[in-house]
N, CA, C and O atoms as CSV, one atom per row, in Angstrom:
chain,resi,resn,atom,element,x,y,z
A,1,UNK,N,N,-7.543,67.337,-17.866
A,1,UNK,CA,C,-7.129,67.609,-16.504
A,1,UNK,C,C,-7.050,69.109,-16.295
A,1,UNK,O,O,-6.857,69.969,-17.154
A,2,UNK,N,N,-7.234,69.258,-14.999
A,2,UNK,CA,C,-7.243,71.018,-15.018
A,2,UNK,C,C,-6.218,70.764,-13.463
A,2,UNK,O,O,-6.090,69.694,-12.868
A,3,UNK,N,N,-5.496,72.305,-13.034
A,3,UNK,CA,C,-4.687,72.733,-11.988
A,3,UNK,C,C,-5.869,73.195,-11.404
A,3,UNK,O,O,-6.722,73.724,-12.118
A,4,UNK,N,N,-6.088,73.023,-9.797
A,4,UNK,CA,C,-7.211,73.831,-9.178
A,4,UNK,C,C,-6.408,73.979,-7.825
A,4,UNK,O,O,-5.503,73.377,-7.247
A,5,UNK,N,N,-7.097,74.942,-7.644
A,5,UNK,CA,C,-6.572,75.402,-6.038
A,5,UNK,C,C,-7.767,74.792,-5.039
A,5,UNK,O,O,-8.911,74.944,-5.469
A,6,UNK,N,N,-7.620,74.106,-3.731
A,6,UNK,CA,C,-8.081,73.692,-2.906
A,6,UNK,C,C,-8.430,74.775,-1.896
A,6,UNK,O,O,-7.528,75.140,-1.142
A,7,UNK,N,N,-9.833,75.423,-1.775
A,7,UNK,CA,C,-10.165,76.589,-1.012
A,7,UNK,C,C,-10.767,75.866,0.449
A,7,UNK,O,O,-10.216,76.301,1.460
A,8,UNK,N,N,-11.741,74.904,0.655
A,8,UNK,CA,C,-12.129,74.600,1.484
A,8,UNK,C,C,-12.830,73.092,1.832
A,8,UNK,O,O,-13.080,72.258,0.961
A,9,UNK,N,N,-13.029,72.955,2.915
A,9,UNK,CA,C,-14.204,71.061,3.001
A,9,UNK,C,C,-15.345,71.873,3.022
A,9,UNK,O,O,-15.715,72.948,3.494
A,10,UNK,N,N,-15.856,70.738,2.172
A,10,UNK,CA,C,-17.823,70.775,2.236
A,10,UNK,C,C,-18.087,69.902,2.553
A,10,UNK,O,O,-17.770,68.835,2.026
A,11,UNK,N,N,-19.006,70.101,3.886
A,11,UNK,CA,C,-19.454,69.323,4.834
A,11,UNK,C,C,-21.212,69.008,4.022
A,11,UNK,O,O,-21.942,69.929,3.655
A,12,UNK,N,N,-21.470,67.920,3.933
A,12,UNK,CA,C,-22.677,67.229,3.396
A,12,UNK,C,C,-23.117,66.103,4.269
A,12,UNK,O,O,-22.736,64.957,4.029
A,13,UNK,N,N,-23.822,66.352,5.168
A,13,UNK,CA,C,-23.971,65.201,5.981
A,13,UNK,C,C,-25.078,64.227,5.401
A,13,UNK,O,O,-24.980,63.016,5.597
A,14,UNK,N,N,-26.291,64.851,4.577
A,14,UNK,CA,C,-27.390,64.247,3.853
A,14,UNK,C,C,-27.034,64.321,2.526
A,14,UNK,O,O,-27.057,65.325,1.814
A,15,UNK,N,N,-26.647,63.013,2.184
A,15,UNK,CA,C,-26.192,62.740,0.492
A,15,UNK,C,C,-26.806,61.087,0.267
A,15,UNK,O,O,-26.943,60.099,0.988
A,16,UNK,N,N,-27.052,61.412,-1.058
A,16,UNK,CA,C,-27.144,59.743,-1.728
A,16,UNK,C,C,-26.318,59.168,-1.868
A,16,UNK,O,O,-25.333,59.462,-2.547
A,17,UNK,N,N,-26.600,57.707,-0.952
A,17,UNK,CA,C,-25.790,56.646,-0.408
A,17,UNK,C,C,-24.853,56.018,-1.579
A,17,UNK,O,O,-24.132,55.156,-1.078
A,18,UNK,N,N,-24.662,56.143,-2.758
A,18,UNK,CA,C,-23.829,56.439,-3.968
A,18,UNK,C,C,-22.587,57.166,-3.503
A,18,UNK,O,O,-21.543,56.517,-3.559
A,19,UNK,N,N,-22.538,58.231,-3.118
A,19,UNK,CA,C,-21.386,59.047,-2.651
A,19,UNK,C,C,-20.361,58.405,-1.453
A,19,UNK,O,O,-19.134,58.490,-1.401
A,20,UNK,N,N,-21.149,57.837,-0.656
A,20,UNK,CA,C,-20.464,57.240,0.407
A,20,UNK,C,C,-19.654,58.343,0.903
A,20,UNK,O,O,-19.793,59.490,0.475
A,21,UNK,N,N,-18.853,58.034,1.752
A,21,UNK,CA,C,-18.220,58.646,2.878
A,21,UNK,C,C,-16.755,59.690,2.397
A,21,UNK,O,O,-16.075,60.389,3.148
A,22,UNK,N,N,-16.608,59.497,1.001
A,22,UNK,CA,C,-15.464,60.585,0.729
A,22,UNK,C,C,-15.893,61.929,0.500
A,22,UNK,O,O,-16.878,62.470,-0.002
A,23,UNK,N,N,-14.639,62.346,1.128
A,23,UNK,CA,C,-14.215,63.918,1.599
A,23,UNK,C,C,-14.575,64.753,0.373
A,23,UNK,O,O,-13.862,64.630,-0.623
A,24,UNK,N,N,-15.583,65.566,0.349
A,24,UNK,CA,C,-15.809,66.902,-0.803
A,24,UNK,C,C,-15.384,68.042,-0.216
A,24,UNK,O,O,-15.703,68.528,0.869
A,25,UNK,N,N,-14.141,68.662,-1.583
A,25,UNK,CA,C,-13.718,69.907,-1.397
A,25,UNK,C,C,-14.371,70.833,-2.460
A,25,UNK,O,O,-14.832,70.536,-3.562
A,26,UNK,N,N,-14.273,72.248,-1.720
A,26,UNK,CA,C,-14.788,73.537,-2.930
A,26,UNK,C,C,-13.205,74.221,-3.520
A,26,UNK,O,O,-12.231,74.734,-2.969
A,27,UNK,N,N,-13.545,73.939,-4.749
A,27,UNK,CA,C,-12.255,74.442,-5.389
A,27,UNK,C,C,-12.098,75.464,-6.259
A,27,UNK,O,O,-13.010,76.290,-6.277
A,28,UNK,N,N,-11.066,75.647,-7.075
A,28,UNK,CA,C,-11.328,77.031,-7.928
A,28,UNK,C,C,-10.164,76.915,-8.758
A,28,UNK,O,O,-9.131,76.413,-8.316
A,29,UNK,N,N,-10.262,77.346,-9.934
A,29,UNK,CA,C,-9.101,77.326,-10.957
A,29,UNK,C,C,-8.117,78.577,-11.010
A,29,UNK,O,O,-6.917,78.629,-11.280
A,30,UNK,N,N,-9.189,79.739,-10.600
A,30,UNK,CA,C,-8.481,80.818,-9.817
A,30,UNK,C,C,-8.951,81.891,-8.973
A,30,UNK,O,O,-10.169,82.056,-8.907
A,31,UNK,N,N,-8.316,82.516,-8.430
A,31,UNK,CA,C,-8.784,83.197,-6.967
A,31,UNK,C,C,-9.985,84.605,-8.184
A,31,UNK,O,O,-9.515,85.341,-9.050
A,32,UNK,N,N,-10.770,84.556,-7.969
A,32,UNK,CA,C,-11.952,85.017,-8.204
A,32,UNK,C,C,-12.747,84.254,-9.173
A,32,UNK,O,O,-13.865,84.694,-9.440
A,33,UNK,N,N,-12.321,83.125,-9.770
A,33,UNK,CA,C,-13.040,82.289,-10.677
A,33,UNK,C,C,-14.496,81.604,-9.547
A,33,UNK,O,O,-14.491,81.733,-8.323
A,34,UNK,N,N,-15.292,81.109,-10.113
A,34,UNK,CA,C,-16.354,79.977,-10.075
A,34,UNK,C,C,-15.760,79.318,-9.623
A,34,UNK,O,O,-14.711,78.962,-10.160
A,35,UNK,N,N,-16.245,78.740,-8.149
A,35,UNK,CA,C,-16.197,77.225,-7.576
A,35,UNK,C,C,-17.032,76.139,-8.061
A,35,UNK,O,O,-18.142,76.200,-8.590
A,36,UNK,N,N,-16.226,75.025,-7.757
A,36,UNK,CA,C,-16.907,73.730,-8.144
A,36,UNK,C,C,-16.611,72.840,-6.787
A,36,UNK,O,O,-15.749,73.105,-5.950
A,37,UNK,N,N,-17.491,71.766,-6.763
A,37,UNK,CA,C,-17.461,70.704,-5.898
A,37,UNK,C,C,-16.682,69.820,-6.537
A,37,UNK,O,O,-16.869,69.630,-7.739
A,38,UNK,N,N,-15.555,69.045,-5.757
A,38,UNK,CA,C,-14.878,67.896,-6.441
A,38,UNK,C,C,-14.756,67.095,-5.275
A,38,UNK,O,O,-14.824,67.435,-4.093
A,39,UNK,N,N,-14.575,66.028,-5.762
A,39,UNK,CA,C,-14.392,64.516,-4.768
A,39,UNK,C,C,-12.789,64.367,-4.377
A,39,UNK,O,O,-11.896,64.313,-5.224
A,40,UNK,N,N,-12.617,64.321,-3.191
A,40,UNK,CA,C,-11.668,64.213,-2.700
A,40,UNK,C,C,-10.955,62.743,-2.792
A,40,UNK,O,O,-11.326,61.940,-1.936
A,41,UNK,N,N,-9.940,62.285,-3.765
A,41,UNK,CA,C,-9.358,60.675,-3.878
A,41,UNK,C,C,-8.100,60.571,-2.888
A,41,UNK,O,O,-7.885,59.523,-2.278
A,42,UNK,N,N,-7.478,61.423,-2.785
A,42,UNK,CA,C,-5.987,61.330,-2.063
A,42,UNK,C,C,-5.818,62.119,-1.053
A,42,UNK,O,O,-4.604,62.147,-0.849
A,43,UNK,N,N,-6.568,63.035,-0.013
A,43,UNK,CA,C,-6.051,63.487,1.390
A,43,UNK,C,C,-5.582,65.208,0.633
A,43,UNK,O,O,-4.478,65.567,0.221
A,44,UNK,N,N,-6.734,65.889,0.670
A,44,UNK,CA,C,-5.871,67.544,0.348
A,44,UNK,C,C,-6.231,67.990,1.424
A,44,UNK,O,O,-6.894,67.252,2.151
A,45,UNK,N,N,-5.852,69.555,1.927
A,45,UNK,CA,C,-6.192,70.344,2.728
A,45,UNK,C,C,-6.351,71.501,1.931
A,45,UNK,O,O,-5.917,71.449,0.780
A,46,UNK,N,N,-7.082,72.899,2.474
A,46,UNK,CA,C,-7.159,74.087,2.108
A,46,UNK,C,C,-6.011,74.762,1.780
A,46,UNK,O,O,-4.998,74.924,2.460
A,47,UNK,N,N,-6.404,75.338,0.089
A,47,UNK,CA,C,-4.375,76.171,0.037
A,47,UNK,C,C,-3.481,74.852,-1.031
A,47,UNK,O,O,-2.478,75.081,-1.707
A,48,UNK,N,N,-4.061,73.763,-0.935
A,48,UNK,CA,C,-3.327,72.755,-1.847
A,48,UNK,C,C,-3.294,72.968,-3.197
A,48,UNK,O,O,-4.395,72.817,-3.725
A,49,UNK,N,N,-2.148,73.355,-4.143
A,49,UNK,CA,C,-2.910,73.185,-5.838
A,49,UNK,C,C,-2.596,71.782,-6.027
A,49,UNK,O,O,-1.645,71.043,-5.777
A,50,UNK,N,N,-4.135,71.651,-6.742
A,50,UNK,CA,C,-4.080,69.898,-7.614
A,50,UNK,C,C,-4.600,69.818,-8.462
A,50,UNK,O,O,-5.357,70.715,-8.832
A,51,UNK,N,N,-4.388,68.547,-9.230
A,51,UNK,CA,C,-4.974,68.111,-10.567
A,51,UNK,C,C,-6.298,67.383,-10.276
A,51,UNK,O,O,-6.549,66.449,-9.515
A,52,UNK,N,N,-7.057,68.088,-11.103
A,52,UNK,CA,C,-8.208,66.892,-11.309
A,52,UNK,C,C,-8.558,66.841,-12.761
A,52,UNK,O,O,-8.244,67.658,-13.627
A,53,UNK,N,N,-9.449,65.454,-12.919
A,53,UNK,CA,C,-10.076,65.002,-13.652
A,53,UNK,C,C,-11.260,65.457,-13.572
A,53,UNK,O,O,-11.755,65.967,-12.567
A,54,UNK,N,N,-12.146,65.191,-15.348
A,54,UNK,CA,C,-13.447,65.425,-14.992
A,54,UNK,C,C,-13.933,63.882,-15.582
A,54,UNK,O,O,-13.337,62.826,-15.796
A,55,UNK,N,N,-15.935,64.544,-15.781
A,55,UNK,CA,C,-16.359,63.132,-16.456
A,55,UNK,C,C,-15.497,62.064,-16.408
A,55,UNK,O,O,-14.504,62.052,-15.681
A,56,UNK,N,N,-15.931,60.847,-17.399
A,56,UNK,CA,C,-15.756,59.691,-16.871
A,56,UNK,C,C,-14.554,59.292,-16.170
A,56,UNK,O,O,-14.624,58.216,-15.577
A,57,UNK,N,N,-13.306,60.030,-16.104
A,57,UNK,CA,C,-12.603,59.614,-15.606
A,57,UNK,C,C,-12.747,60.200,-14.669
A,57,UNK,O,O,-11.603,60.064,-14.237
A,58,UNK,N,N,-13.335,60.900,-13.793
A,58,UNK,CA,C,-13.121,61.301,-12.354
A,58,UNK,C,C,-14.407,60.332,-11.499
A,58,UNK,O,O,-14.544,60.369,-10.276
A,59,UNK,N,N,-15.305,59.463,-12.468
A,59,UNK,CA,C,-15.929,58.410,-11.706
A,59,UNK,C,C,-14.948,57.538,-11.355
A,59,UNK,O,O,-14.986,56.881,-10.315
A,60,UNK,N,N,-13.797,57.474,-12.407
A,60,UNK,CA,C,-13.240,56.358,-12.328
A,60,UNK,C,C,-12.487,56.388,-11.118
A,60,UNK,O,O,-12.616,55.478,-10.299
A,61,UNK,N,N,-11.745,57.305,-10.933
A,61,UNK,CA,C,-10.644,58.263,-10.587
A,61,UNK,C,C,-11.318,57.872,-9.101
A,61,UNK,O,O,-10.598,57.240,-8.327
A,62,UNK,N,N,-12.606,58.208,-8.699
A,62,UNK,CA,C,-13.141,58.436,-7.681
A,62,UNK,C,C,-13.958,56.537,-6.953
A,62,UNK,O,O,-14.784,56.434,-6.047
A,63,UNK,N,N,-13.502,55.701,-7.537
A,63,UNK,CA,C,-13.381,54.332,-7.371
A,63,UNK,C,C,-14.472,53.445,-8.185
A,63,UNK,O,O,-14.574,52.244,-7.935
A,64,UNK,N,N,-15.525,54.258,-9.455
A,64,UNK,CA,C,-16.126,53.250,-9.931
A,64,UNK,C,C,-17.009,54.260,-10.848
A,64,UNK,O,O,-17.464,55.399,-10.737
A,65,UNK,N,N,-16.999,52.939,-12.072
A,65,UNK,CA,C,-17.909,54.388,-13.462
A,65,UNK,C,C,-19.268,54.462,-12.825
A,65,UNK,O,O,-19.941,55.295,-13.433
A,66,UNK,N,N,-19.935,53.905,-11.827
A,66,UNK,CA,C,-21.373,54.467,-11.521
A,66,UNK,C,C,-20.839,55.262,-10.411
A,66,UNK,O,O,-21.538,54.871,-9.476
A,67,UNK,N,N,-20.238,55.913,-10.057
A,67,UNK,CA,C,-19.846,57.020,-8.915
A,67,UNK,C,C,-20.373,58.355,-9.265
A,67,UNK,O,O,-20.032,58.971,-10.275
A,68,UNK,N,N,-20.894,58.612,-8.723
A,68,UNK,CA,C,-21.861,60.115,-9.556
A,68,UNK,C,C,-21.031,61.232,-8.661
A,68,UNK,O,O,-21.355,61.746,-7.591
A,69,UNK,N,N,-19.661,61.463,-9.598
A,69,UNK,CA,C,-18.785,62.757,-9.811
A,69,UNK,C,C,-18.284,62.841,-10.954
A,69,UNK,O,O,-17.640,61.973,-11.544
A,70,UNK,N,N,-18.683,64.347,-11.465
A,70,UNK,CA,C,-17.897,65.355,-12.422
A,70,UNK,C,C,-16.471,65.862,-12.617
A,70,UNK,O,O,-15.754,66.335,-13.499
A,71,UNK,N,N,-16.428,65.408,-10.940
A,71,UNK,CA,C,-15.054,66.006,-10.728
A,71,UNK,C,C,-13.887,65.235,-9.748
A,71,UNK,O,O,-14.349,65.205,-8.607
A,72,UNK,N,N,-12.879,64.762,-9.781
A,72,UNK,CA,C,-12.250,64.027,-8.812
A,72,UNK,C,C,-10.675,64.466,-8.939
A,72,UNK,O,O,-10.066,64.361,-10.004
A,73,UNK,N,N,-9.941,65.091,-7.447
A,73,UNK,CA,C,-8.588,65.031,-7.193
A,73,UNK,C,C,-8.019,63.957,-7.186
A,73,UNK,O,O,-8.246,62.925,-6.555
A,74,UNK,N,N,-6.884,64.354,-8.272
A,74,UNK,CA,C,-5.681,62.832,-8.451
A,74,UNK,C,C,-4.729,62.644,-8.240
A,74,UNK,O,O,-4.141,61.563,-8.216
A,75,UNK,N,N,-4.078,64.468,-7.883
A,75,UNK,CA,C,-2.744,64.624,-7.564
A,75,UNK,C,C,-2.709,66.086,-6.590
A,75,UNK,O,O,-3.378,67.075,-6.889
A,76,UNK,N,N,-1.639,66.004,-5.162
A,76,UNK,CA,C,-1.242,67.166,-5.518
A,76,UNK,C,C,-0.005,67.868,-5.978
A,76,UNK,O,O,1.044,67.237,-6.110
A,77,UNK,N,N,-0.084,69.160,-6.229
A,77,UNK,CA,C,1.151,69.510,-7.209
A,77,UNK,C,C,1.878,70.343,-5.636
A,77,UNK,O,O,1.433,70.975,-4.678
A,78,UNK,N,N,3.404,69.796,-6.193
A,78,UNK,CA,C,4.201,70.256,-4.855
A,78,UNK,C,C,5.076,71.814,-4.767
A,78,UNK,O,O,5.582,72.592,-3.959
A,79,UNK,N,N,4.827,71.610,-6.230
A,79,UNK,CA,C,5.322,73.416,-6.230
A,79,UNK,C,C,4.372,73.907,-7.511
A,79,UNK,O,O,4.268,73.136,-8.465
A,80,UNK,N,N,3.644,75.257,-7.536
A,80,UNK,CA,C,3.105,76.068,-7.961
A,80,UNK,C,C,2.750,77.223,-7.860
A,80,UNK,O,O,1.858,77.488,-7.055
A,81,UNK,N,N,3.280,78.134,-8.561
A,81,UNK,CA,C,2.795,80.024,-8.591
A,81,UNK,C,C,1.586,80.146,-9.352
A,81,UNK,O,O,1.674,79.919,-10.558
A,82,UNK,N,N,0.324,80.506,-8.807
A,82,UNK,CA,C,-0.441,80.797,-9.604
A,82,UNK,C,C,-0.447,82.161,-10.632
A,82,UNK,O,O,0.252,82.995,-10.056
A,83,UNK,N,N,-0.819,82.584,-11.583
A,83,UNK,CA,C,-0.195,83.221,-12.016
A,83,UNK,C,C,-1.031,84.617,-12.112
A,83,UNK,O,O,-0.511,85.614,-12.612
């Protein structure tokens, strides 16, 4: 599991019908780090820190092991200082 900060929505209107209709956010582990795409499971907004999963459990995480994500939000965290 990793802490990530929730920077923004990525809007994908042309995706394989695999993905279906959940919310992708661009995230970051920290404010100048590498973004990643993760699958949105529980309702974040921009500015949120949360936990995600990767591999197989963030297919899982994300409602099924053929779900083609690397990455899936599972929680968010209600208090955090990044450091």
């Amino acid at each position: 599991m990793k802490i990530m900060q929730v920077e923004k929505t990525l809007v994908s209107t042309n995706r394989i019908a695999e993905l279906g209709h959940r919310p992708l956010l661009v995230v970051r582990e920290k404010a100048g780090g590498g973004r990643q795409v993760a699958v949105d499971a529980i309702g974040c907004i921009p500015g949120d820190w949360v936990i995600c999963v990767g591999s197989s459990a963030a297919r899982e995480a994300a409602g099924s092991k053929e779900y083609p994500s690397d990455l899936t939000i599972v929680g968010i965290i209600d208090h955090w200082k990044a450091e």
